[in-house]
C-alpha positions in Angstrom: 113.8 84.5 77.7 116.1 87.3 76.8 119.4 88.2 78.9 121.7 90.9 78.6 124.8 88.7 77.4 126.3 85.5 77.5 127.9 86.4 81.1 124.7 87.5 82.5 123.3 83.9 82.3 120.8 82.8 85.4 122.6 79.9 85.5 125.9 78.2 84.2 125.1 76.6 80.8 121.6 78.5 80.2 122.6 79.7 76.8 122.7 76.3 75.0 120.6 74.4 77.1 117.6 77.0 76.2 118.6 78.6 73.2 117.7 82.1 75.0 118.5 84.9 73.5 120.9 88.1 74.2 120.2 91.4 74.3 122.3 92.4 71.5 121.2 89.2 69.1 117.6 90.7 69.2 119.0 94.1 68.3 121.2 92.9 65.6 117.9 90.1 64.4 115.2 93.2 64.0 117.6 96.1 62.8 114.1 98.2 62.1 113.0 98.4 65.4 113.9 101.7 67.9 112.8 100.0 71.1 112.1 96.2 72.0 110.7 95.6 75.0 110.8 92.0 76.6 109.9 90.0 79.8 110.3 86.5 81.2 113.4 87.5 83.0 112.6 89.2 86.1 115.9 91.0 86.3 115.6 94.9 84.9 118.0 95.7 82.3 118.2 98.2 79.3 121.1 97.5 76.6 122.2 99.7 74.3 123.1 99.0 70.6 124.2 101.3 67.5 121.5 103.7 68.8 118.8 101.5 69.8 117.6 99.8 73.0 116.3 96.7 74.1 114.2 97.0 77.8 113.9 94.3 80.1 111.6 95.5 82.8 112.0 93.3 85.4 109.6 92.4 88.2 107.0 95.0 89.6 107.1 93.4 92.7 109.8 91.1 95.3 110.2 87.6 95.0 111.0 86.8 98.4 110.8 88.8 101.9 114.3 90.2 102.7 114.9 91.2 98.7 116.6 93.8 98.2 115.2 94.4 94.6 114.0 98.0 94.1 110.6 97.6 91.8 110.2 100.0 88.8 109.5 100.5 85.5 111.8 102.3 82.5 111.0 105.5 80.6 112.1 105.6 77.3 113.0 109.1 75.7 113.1 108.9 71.5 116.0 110.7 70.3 115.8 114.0 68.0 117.7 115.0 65.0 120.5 116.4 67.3 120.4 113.9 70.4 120.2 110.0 70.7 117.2 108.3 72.3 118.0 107.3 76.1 115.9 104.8 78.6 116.0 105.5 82.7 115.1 103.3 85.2 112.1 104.5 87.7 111.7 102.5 90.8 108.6 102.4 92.7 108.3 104.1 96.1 108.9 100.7 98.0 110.2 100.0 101.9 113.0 97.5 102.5 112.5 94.2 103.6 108.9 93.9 102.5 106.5 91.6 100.7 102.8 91.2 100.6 102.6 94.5 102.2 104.2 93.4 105.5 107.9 93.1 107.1 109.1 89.3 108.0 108.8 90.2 111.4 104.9 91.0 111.0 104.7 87.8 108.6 105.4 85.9 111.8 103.2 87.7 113.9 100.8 87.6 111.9 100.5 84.9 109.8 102.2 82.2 112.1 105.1 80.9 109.9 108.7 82.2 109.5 109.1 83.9 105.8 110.6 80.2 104.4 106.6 79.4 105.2 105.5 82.1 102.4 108.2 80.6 100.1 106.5 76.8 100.3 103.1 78.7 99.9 103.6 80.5 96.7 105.1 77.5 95.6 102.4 75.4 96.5 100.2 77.8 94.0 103.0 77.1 91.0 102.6 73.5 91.4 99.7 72.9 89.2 98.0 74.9 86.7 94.1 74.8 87.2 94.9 75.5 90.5 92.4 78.4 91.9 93.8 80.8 94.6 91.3 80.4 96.7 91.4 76.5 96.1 95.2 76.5 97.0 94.3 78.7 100.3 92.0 76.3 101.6 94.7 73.5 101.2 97.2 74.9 102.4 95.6 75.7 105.4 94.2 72.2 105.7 97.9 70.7 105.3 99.5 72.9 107.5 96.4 72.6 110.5 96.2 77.0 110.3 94.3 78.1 112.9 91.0 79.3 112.4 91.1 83.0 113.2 94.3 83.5 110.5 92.1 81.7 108.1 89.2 83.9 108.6 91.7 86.9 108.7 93.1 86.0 105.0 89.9 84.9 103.7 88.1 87.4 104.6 85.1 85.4 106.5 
């Protein structure tokens, strides 16, 4: 897990009870490297350090209907003998308010359940690791007594 600084933890006390690591600390730990790219945090962020960069991309999707992240990707521009390399952020053509392809409105519509619904689905796929999609699907609908014709709609029957 790498974060921007100390202030940007996820949550209070992050830094010592992980040991994660800061922007800057990778910078200053590989001095040879231009550009380091990272994940595991799904917050985008670029940090700038004595002429290099270190890229956090973020998610390329939302977490949650109703987020207001903007997806996207950076572009990274090496530097020339006269001008210093620069990143920039690209964002995704996206629509507000939309996950899975549909608005919380046409979640309920069409898939029966309010958007807190999609929340306890996806974490019903987390919960266990040789889970199979299709698997969690057929559970889900079987704990939550989903009507036939959603099922078949999803599916794909």
């Amino acid at each position: 897990m790498v974060i921007q600084n100390t202030k940007e933890e996820l949550w209070p006390g992050q830094s010592k009870e992980t040991g994660v690591n800061t922007a800057e600390g990778l910078l200053r730990k590989y001095p040879n490297y231009k550009l380091i790219v990272s994940g595991d945090n799904h917050q985008p962020f670029a940090y700038h350090f004595r002429g290099r960069w270190l890229v956090n991309p973020g998610s390329m999707t939302r977490q949650k209907i109703g987020d207001n992240y903007a997806p996207g990707f950076f572009v990274y521009h090496e530097g020339g003998e006269t001008w210093e390399a620069k990143v920039e952020r690209v964002t995704f053509p996206h629509k507000e308010n939309v996950l899975l392809g549909v608005t919380s409105q046409q979640f309920e519509t069409i898939y029966g359940g309010s958007p807190e619904k999609v929340e306890e689905f996806l974490s019903l796929l987390q919960e266990g690791e040789d889970l199979y999609f299709r698997d969690a699907l057929e559970e889900y609908f079987a704990q939550k007594k989903t009507r036939i014709e959603v099922r078949e709609r999803i599916l794909g029957k």
